[in-house]
MIDREN-831403 format. One line per 3 residues: number of its first residue (from 1); their letters; for each residue x negated, y, z of C-alpha. Coordinates in pm, 1 decimal, always signed. Layout:
! MIDREN-831403
NUM) a) X/Y/Z | ...;
This chain:
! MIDREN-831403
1) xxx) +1358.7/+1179.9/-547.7 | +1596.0/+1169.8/-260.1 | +1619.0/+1494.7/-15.3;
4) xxx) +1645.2/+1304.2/+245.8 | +1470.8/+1020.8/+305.5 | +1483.9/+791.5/+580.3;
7) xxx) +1220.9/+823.5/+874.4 | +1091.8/+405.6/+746.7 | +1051.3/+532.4/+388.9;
10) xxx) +866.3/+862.1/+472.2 | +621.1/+627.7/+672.8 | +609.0/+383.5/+398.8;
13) xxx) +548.2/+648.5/+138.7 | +241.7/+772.5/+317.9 | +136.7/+430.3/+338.7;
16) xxx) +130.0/+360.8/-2.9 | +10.7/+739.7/-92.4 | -314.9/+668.7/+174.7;
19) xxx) -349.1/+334.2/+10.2 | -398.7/+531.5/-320.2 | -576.5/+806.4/-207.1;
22) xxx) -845.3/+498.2/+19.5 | -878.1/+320.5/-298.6 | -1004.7/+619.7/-447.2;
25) xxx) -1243.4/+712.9/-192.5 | -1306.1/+357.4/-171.0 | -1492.7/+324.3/-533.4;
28) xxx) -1567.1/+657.2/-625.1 | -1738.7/+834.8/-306.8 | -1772.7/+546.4/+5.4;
31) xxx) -1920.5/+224.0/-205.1 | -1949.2/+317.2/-564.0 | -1964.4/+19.8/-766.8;
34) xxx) -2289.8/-118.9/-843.9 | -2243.2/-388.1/-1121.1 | -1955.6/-246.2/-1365.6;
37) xxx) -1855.6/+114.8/-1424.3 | -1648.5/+312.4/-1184.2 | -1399.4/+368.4/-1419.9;
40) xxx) -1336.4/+20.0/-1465.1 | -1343.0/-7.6/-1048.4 | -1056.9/+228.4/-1018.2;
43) xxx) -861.3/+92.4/-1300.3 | -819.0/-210.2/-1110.5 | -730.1/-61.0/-783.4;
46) xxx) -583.8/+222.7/-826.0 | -372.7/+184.0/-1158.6 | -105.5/-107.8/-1002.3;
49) xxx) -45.8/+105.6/-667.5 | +58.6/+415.9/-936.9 | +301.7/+146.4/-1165.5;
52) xxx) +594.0/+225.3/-860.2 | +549.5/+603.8/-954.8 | +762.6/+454.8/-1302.0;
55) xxx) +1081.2/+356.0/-1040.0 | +1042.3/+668.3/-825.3 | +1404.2/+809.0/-920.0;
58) xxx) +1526.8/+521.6/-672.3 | +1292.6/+576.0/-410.8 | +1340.8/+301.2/-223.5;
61) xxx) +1278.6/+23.0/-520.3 | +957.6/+226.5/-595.2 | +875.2/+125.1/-237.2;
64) xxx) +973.7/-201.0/-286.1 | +696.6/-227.1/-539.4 | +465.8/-98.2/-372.8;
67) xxx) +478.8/-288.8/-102.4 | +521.9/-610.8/-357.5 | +165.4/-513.0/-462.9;
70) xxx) +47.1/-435.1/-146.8 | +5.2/-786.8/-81.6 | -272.1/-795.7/-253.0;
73) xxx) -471.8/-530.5/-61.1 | -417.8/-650.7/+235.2 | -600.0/-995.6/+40.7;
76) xxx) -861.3/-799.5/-52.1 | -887.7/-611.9/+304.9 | -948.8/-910.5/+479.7;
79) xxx) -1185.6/-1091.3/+238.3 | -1396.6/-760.5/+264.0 | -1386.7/-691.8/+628.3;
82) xxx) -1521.5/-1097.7/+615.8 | -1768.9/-1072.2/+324.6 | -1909.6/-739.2/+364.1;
85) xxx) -2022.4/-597.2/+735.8 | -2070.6/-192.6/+577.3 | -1749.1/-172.7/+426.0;
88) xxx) -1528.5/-370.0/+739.0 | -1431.1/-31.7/+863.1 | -1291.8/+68.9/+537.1;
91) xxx) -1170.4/-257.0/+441.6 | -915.7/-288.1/+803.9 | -802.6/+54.3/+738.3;
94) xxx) -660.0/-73.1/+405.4 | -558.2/-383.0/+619.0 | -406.9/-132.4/+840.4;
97) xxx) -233.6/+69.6/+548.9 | -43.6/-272.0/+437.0 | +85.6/-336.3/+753.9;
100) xxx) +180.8/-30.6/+816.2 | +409.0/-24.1/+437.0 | +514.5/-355.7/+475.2;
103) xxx) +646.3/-292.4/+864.4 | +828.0/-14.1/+720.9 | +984.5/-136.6/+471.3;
106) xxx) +1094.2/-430.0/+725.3 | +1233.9/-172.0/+980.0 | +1438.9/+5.5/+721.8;
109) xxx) +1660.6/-280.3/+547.8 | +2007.1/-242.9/+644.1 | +2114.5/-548.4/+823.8;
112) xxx) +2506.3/-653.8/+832.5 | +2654.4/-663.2/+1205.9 | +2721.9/-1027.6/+1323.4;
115) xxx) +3041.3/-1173.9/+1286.3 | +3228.5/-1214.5/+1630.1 | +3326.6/-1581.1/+1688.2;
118) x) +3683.1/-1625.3/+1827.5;
């Protein structure tokens, strides 16, 4: 991993690393599952956030897809905050979380300059 990272991909990487570390809080201490195990639970929410850990020699794809995937919790943060009045709180945080990646990774593409007409 990079020394120096840029101040948009230290955001986004804390982003995605609180996106982890909410899913995991998430199933296994705020709302443990009630209908299949918990280790089922955070297969499916944690595992697919850790797959960018395989690209993390090029930080910067690794964020990429993460925030690819993060698509889908910001889905599933805004059908909870709707379906399920205890866990809204938790549910806009992860909202929050994916906006917060996604913004990131927004602010820190490299755009060309415009080409001067004349």
């Amino acid at each position: 991993m990079s020394a120096a990272l840029s101040a948009t991909s230290r955001i986004a990487l804390t982003a995605w690393l609180g996106l982890i570390a909410l899913q995991c809080a998430w199933y296994a201490w705020l709302f443990p599952p009630q209908q299949i195990p918990l280790w089922v639970a955070l297969a499916v929410a944690v595992v697919p956030l850790l797959l960018p850990f395989l690209a993390i020699r090029n930080v910067r794809r690794a964020l990429l897809l993460a925030g690819i995937l993060s698509l889908f919790y910001f889905c599933h943060g805004v059908a909870e905050s709707w379906s399920s009045a205890q866990e809204r709180g938790v549910a806009l945080i992860e909202v929050l979380l994916t906006l917060v990646l996604i913004g990131a990774l927004g602010a820190g593409v490299k755009r060309r300059p415009k080409a001067t007409s004349g």
